[in-house]
Backbone bond lengths (Angstrom), bond angles and torsions (degrees), N, CA, C in turn:
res aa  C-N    CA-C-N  psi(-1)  N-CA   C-N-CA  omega(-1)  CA-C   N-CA-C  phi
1 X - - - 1.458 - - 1.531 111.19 -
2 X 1.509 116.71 -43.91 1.519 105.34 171.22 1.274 104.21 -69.77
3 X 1.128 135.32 -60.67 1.404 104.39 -165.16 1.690 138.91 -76.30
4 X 1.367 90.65 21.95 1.605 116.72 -167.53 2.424 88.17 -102.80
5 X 1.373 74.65 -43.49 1.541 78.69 166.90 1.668 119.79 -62.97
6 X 1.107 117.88 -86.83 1.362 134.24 174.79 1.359 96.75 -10.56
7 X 1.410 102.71 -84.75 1.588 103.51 173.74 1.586 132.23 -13.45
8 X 1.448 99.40 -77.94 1.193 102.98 -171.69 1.765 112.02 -83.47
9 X 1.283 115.63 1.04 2.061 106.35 152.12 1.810 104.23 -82.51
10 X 1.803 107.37 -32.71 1.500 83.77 -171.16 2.041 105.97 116.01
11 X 1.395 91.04 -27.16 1.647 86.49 -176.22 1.476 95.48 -151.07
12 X 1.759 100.37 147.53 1.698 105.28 -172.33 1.624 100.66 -72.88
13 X 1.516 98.94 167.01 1.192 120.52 -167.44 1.453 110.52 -87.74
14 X 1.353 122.39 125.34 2.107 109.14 -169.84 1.592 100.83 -133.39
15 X 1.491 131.73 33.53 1.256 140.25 175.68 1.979 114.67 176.81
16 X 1.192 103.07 129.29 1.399 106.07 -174.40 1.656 91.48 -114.20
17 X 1.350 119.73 164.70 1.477 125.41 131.82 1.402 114.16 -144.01
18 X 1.485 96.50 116.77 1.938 89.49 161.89 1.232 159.60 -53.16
19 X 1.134 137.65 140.87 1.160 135.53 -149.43 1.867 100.51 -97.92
20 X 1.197 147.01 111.32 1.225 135.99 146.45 1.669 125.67 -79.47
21 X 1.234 122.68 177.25 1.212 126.53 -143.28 1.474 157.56 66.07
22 X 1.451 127.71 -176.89 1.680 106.46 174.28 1.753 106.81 68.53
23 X 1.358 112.44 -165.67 1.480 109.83 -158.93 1.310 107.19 -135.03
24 X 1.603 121.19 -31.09 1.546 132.90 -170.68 1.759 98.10 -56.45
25 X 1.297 111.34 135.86 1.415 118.63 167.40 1.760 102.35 -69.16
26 X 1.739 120.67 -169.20 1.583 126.87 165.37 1.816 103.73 78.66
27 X 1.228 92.80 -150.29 1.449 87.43 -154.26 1.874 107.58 -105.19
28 X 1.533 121.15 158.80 1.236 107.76 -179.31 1.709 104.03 -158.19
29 X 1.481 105.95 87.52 1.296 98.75 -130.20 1.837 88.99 -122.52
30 X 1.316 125.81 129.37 1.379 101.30 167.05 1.658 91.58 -104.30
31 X 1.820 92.70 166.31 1.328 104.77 -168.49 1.288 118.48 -130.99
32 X 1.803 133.12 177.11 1.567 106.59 155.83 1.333 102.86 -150.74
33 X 1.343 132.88 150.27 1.644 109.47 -157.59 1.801 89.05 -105.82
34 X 1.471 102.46 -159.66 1.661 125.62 -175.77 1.706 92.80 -60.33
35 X 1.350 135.77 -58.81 1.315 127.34 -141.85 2.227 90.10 -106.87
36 X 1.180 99.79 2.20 1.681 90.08 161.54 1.371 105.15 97.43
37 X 1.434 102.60 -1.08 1.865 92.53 163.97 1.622 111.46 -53.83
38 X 1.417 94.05 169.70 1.705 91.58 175.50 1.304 82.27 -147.77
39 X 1.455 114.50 163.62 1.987 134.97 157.03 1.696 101.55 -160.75
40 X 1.232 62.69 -165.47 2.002 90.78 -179.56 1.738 103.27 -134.63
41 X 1.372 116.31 141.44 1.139 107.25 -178.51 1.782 101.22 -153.28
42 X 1.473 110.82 123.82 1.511 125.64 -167.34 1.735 93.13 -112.94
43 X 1.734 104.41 132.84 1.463 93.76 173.39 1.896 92.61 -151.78
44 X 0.919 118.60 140.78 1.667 131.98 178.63 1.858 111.81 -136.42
45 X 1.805 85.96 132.65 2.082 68.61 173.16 1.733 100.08 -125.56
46 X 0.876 109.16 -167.73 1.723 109.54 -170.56 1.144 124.72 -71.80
47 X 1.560 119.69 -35.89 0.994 118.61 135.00 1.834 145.75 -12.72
48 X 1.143 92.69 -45.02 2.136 92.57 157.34 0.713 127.17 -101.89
49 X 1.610 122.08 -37.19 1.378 124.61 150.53 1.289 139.60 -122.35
50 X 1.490 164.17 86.51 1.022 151.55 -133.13 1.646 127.59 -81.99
51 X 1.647 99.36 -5.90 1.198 117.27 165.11 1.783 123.13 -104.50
52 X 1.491 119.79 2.04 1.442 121.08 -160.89 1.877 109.80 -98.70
53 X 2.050 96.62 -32.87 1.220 105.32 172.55 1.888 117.93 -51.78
54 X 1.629 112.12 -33.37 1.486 126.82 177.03 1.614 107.52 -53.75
55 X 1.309 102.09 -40.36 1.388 111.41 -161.06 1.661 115.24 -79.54
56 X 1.692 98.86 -24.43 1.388 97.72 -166.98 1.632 90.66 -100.71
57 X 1.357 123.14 20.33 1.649 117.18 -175.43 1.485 79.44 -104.57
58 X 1.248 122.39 -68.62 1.397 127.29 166.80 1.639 113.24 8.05
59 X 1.666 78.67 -86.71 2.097 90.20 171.91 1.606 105.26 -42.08
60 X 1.320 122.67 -69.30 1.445 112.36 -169.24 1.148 124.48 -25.18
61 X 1.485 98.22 -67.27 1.615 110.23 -172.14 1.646 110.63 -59.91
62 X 1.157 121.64 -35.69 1.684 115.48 174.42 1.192 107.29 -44.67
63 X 1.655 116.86 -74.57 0.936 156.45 -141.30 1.757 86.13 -65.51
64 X 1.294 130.31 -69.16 1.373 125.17 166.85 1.247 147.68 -49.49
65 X 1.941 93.93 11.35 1.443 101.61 -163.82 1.917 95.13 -137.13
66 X 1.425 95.79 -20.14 1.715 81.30 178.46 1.329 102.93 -107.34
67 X 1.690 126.25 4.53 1.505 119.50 179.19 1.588 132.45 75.39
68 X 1.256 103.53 -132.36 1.450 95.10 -155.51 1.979 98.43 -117.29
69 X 1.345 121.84 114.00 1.277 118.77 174.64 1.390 134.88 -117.35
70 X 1.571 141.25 165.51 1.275 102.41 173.50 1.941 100.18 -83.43
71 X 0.601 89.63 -42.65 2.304 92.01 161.96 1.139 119.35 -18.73
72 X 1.528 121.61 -50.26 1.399 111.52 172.41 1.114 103.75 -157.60
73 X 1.270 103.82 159.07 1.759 127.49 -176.80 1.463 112.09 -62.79
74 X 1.093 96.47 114.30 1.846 135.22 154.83 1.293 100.94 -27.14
75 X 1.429 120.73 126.80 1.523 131.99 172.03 1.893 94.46 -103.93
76 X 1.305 119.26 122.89 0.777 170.20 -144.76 1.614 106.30 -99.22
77 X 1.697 106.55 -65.74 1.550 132.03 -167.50 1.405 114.86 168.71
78 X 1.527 113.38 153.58 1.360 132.22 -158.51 1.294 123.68 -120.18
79 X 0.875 155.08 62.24 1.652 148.89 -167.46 1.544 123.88 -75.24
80 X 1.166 120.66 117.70 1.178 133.55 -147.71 1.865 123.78 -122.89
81 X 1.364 136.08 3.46 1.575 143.21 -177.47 1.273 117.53 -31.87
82 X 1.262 113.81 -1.71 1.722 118.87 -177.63 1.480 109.75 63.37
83 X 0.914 121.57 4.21 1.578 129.55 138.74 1.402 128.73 -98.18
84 X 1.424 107.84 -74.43 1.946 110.47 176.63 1.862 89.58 -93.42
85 X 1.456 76.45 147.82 1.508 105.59 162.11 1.106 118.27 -143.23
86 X 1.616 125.41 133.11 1.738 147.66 169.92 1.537 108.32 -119.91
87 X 1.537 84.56 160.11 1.104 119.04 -177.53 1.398 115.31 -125.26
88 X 1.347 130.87 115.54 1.393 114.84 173.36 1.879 112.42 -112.13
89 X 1.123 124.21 149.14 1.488 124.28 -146.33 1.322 96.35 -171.38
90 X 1.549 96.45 137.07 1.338 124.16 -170.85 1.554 94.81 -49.61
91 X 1.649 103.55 154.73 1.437 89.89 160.11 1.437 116.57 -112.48
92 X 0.882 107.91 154.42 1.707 127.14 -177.65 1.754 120.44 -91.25
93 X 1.429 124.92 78.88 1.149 118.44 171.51 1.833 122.77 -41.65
94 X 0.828 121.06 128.67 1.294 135.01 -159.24 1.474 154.13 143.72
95 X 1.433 137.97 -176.13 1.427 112.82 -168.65 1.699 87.36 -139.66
96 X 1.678 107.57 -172.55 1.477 106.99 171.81 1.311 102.81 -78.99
97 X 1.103 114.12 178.53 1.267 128.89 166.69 1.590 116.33 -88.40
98 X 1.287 117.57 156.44 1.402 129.94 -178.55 1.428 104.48 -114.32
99 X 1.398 101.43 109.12 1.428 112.43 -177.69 1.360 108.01 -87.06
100 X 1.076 137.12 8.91 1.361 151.53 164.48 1.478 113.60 -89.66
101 X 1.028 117.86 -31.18 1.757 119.76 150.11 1.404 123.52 -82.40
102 X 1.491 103.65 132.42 1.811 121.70 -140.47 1.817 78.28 -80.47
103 X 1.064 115.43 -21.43 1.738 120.53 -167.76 1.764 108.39 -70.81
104 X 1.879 84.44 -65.14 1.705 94.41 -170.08 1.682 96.12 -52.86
105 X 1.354 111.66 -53.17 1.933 114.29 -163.94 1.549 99.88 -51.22
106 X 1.331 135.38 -65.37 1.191 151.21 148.24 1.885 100.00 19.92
107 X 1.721 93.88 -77.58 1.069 103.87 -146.04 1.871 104.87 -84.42
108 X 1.943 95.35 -11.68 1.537 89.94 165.15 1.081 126.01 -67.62
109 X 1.498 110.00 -33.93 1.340 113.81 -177.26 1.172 128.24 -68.68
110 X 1.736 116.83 -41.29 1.566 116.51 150.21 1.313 132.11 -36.27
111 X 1.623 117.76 -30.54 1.425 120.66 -157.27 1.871 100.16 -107.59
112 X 1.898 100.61 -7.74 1.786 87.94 169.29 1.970 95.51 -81.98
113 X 1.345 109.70 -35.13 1.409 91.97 -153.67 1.782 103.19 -70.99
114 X 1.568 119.70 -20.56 1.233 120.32 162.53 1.352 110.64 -48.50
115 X 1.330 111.46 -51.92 1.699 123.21 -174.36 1.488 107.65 -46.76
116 X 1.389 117.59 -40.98 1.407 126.85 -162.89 1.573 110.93 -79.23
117 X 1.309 89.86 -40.40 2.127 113.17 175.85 1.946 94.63 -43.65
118 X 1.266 85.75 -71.66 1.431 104.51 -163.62 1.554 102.09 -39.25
119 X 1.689 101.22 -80.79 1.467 104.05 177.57 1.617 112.92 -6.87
120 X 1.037 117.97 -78.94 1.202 153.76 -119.39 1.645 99.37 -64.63
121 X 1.559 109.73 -45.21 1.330 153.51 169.97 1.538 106.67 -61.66
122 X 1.271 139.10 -14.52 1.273 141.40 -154.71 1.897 91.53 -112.15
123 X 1.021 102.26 145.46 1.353 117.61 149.57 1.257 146.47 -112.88
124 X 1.341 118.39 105.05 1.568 116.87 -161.86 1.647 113.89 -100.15
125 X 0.901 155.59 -173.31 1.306 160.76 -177.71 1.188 112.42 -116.13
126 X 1.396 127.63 137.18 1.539 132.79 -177.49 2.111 94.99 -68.71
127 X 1.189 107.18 -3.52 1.934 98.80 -172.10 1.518 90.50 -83.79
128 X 2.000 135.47 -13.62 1.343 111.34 -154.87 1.367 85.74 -87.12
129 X 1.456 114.47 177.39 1.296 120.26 -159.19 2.217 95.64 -103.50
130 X 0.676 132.04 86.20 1.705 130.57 -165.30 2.014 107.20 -109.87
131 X 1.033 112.18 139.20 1.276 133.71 179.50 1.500 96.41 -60.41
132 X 1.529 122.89 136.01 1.757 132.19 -172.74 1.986 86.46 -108.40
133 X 1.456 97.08 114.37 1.789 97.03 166.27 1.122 99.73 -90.75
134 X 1.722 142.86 -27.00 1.321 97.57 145.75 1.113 165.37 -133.34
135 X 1.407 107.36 66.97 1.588 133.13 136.70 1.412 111.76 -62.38
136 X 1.204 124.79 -53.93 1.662 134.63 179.78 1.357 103.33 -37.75
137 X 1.761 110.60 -57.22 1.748 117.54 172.54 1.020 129.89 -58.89
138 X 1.351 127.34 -45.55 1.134 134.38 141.45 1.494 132.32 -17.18
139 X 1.390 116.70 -64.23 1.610 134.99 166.04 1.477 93.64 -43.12
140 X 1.409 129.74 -86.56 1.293 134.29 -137.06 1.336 96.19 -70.98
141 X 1.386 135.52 -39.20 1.704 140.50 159.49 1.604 101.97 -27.00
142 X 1.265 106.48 -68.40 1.555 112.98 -172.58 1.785 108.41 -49.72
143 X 1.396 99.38 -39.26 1.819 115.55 -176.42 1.369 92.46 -54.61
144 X 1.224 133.20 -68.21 1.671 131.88 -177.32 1.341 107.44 -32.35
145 X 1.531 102.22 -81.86 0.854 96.43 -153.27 1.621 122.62 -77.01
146 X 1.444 120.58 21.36 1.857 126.85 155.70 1.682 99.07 -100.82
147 X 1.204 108.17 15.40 1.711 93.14 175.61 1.421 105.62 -40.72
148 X 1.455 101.27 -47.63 1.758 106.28 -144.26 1.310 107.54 -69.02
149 X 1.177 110.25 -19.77 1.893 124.41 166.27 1.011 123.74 -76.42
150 X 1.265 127.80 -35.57 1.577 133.63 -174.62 1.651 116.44 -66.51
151 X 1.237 99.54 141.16 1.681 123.87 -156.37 1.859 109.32 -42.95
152 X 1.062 148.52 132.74 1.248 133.44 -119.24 2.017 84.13 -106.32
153 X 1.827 117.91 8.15 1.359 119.19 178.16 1.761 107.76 -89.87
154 X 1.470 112.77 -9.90 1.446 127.07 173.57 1.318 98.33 -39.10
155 X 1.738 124.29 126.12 1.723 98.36 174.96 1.686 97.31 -111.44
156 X 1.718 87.86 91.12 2.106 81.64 171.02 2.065 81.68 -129.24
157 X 1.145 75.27 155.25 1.933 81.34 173.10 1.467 117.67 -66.40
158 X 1.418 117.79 152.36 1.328 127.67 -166.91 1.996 109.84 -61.58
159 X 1.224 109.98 -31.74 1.326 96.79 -160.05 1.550 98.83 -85.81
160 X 1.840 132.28 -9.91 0.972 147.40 -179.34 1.976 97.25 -66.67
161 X 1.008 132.05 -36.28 1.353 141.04 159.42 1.076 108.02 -23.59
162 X 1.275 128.52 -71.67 1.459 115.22 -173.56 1.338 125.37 -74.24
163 X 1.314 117.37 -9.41 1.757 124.06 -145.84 1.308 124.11 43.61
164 X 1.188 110.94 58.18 1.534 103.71 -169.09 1.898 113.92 -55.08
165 X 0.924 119.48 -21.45 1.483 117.95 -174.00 1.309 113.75 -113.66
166 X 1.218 111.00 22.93 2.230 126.35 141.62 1.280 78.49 80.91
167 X 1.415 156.26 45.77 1.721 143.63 -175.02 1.877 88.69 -77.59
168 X 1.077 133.06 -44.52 1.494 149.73 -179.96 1.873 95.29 -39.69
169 X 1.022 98.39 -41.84 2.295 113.47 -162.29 2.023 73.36 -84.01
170 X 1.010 133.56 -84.67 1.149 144.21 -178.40 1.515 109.75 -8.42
171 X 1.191 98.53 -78.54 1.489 116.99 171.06 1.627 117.59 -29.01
172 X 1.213 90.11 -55.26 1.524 95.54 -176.15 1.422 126.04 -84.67
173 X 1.502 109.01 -17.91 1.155 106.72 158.94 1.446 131.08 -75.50
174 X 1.455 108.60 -11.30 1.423 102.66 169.78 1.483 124.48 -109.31
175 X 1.549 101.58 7.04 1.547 115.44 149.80 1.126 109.44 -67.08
176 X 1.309 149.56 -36.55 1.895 131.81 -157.10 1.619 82.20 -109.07
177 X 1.333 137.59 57.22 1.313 139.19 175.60 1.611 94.41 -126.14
178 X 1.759 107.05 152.62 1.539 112.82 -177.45 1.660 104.21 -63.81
179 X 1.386 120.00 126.74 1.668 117.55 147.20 1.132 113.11 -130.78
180 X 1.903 112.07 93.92 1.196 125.51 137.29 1.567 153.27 -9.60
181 X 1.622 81.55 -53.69 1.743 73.97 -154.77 1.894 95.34 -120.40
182 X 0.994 104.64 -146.99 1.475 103.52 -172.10 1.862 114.45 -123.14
183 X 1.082 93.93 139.11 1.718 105.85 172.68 1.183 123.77 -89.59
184 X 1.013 126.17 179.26 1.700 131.12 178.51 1.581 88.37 -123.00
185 X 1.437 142.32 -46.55 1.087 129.00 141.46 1.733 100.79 91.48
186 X 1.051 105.96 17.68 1.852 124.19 -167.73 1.314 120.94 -171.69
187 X 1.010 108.68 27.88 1.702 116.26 167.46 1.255 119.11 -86.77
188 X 1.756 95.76 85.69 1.732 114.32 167.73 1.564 110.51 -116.78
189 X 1.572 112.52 162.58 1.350 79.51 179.25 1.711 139.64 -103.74
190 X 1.084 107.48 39.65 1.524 116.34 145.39 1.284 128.21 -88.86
191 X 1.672 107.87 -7.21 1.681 96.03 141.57 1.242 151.20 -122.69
192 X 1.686 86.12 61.46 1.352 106.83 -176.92 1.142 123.02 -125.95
193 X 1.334 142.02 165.97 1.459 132.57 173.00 1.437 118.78 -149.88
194 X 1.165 114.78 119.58 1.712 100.43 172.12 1.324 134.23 -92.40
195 X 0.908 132.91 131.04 1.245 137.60 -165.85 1.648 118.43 -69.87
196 X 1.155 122.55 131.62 1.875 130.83 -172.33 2.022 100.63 -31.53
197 X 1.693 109.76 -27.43 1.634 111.20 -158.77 1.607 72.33 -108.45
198 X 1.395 159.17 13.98 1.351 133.62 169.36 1.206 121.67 103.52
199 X 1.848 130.33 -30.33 1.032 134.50 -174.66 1.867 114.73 -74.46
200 X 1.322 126.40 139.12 0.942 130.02 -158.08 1.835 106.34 -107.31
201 X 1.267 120.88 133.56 1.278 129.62 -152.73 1.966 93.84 -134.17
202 X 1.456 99.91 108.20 1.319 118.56 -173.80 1.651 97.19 -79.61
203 X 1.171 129.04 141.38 1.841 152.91 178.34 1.062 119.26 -142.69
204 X 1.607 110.92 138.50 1.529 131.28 170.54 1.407 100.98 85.09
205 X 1.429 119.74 89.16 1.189 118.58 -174.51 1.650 113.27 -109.57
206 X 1.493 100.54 21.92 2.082 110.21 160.45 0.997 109.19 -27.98
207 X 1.299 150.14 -39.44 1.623 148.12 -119.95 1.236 104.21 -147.37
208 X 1.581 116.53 2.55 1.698 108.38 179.22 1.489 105.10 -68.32
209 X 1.354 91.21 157.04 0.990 108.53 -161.68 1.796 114.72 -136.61
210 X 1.492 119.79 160.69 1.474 130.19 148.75 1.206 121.33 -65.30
211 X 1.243 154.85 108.50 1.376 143.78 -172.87 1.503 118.27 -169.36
212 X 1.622 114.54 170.83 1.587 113.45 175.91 1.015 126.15 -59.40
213 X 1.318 145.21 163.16 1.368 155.03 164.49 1.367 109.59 -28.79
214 X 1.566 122.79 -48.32 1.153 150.61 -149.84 1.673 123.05 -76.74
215 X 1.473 87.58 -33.50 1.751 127.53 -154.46 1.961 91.92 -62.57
216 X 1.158 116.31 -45.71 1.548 115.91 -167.59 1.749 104.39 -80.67
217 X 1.520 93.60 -36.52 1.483 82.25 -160.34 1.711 115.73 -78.72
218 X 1.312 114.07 -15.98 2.062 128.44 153.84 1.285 100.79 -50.92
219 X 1.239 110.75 -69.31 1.587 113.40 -165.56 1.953 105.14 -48.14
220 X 1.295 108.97 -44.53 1.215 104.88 163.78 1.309 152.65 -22.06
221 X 1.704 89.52 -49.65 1.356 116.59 -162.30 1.992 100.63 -104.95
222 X 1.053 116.02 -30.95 0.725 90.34 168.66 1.886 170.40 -109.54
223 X 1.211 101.78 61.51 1.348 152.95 167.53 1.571 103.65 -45.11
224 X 1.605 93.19 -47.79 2.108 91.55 -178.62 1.808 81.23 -141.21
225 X 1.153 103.68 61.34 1.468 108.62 166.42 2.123 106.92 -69.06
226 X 1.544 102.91 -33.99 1.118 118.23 -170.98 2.082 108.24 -63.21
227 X 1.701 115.82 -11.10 1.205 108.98 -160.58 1.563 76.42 -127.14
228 X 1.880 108.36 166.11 1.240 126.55 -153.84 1.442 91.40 -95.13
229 X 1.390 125.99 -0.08 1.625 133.16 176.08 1.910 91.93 -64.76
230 X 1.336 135.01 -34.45 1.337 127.09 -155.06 1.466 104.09 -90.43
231 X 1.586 105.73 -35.26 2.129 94.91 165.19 1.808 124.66 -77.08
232 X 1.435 95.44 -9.63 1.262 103.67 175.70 2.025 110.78 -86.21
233 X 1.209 121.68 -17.76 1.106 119.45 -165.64 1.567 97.57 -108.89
234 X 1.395 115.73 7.48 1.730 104.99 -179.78 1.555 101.63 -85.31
235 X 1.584 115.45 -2.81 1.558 106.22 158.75 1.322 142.33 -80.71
236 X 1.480 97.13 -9.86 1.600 109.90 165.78 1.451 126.12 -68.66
237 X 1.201 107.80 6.67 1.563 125.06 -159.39 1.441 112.29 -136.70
238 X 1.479 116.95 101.30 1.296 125.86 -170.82 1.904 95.74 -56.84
239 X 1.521 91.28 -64.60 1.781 82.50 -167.18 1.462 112.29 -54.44
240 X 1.445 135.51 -15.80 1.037 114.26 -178.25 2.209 114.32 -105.27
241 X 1.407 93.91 12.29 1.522 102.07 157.86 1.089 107.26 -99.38
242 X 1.116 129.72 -1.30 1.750 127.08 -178.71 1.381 114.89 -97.26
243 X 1.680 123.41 -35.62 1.482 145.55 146.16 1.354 100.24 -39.86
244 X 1.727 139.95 -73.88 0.930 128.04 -148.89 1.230 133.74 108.42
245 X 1.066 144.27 165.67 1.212 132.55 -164.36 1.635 123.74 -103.08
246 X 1.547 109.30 -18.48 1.151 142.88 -153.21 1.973 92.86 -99.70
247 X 1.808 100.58 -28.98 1.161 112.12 -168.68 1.608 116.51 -69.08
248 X 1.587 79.97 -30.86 1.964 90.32 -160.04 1.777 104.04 -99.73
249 X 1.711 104.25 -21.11 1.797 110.43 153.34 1.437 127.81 -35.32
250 X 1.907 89.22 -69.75 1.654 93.65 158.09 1.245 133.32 -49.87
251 X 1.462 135.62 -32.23 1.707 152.29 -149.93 1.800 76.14 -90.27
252 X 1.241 129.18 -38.41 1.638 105.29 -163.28 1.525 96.39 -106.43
253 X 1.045 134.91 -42.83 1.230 115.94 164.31 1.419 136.19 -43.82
254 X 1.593 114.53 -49.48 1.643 116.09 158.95 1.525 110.29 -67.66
255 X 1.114 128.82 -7.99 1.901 116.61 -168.05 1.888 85.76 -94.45
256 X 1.488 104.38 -35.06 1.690 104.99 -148.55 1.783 90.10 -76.95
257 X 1.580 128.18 -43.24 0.720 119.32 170.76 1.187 152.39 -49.41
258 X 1.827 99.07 -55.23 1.241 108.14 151.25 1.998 128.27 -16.72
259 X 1.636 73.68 -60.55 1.629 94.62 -174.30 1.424 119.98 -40.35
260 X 1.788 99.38 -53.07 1.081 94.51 -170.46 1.695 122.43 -80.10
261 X 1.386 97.53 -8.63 1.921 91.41 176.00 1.101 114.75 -81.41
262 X 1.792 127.01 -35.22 1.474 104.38 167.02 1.280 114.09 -76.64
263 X 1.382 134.88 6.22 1.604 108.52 150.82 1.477 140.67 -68.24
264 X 1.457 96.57 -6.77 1.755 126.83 169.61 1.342 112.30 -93.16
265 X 1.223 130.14 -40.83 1.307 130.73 161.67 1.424 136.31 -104.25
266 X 1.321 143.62 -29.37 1.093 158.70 150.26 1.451 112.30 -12.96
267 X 1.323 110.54 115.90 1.948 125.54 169.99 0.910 104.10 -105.39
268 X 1.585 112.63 112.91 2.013 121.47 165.02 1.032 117.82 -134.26
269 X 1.343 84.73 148.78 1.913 101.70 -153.69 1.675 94.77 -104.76
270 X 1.684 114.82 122.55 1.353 100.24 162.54 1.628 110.49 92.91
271 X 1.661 121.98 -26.25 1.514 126.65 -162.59 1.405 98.29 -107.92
272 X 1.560 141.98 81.04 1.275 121.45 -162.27 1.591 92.51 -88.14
273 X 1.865 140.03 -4.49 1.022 107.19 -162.27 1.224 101.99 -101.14
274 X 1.271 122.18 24.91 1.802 123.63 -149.71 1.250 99.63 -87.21
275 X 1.169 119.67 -50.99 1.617 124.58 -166.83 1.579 103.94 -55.59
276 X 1.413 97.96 -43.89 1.827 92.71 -164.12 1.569 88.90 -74.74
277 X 1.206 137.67 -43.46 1.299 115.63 -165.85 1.629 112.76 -51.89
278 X 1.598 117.45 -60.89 1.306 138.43 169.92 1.853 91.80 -19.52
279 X 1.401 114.86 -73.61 1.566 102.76 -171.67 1.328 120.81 -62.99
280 X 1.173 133.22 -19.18 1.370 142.47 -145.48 1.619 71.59 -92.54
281 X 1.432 125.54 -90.58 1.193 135.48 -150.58 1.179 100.31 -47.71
282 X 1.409 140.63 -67.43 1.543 151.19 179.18 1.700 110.82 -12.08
283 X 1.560 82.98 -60.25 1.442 99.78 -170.75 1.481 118.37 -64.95
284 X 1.646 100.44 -35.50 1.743 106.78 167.91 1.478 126.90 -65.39
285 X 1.504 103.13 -25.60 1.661 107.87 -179.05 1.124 110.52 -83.42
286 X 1.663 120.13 -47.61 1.667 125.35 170.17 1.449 112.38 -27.18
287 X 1.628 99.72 -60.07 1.371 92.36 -149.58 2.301 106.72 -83.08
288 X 1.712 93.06 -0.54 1.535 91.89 166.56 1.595 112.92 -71.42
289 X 1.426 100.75 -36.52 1.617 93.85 176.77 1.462 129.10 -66.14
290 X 1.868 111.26 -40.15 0.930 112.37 133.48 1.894 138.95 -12.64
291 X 1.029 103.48 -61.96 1.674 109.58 166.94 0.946 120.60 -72.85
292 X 1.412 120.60 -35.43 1.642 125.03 -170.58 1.316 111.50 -83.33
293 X 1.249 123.82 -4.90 1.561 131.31 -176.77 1.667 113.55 -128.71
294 X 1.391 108.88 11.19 1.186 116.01 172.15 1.861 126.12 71.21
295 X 1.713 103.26 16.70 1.332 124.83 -160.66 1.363 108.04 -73.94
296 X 1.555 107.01 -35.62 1.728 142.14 177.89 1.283 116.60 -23.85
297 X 1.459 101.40 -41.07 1.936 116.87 -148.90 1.860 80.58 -108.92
């Protein structure tokens, strides 16, 4: 990988720093060579994980097909042996964002629904390889409705068992709905970055996806899905007043669920932080639906 690097900037490499966070095993490394180039360069082979190499071909092919933005980082170069695969990518001076500042959150939220504009406008080819949301809807529909079967260590609350409020019928109705254009389909915030002037630069695009209008700007929000600030802010968001409210109920109940059964069943190779995330999040979306349906009290 370094010398697949070196190569292709042109000058050897004389400082690394690592990248922590996120879940992908391999390397995540920004760099800067002898003459002051700088990048970022992500590389995994099957060996750690047998599912992560898919993900980072994934990125490629997006990444080679919607170009160059100020939104997201510029792919650079691709490395490909049918074992390891990298990515090398501009690097992006910057930090995460603080979703606890009414400014930074503000300005994420402006920069998914920009994200979505843009998308939207792009043309991709049915050959790139893109995540189906709905199949995704579909899945978590099916998750409902085996609640009532699932192993009694599942940690979703008992009255969530039945689905009493059809979110499963929901689901699926907004699976056989048109999705056009493309998602980012991973807007958490370690993949995000803000820039020194404020503008926010979306990363790691494994998980793009086919999906609704709607699909980026939830994922957005929910960061403080857990506080009553996240049903109040689904009005700032045309696509997600146009979804509905009933829409984005279902989106955490099938995502939260989901969640929580492969944390009961799920084998991963190589991902030790996966599981806890899977519960962490589960537990945050549950208990929004919980609130949002008055289950709380």
């Amino acid at each position: 990988m370094r010398a697949w690097v070196e190569q292709t900037l042109g000058s050897p490499v004389v400082s690394v720093a690592e990248q922590v966070g996120g879940m992908s095993p391999g390397c995540a490394t920004r760099l800067t060579c002898a003459d002051g180039t700088r990048a970022f360069v992500k590389a995994v082979g099957a060996s750690l994980n047998p599912d992560t190499p898919g993900l980072f071909r994934r990125e490629v092919g997006v990444l080679a097909h919607i170009g160059a933005h100020p939104l997201w980082a510029r792919m650079l170069a691709s490395y490909d042996d049918g074992d390891w695969v990298a990515l090398l990518i501009e690097d992006v001076e910057g930090r995460h964002p603080d979703f606890r500042d009414p400014a930074e959150l503000g300005a994420v939220l402006d920069g998914t629904d920009r994200l979505s504009e843009v998308l939207q406008g792009l043309e991709v080819p049915p050959s790139v390889d893109l995540v189906d949301v709905g199949f995704v809807l579909r899945k978590w529909a099916d998750t409902l409705d085996r609640l009532g079967e699932a192993p009694a260590e599942v940690p979703v609350p008992g009255w969530l068992r039945t689905d009493p409020h059809g979110w499963a019928d929901v689901l699926r109705a907004h699976a056989e709905r048109p999705m056009p254009h493309v998602a980012h389909w991973d807007i958490r915030v370690d993949n995000l970055l803000r820039r020194p002037g404020g503008g926010i630069v979306f990363v790691d695009w494994g998980a793009a996806a086919r999906g609704p209008a709607w699909a980026d700007p939830v994922l957005a929000r929910l960061e403080r899905v857990e506080e009553p600030w996240f049903d109040a802010s689904i009005a700032s968001s045309p696509a997600l007043l146009e979804a509905g409210d009933d829409a984005v109920t279902a989106f955490l109940a099938g995502f939260g669920a989901h969640l929580a059964v492969r944390s009961v069943v799920a084998v991963d190779v190589n991902l030790p932080t996966l599981n806890d995330f899977r519960i962490r999040e589960s537990r945050r979306m549950l208990e929004a639906v919980a609130r949002r349906t008055d289950r709380s009290r």
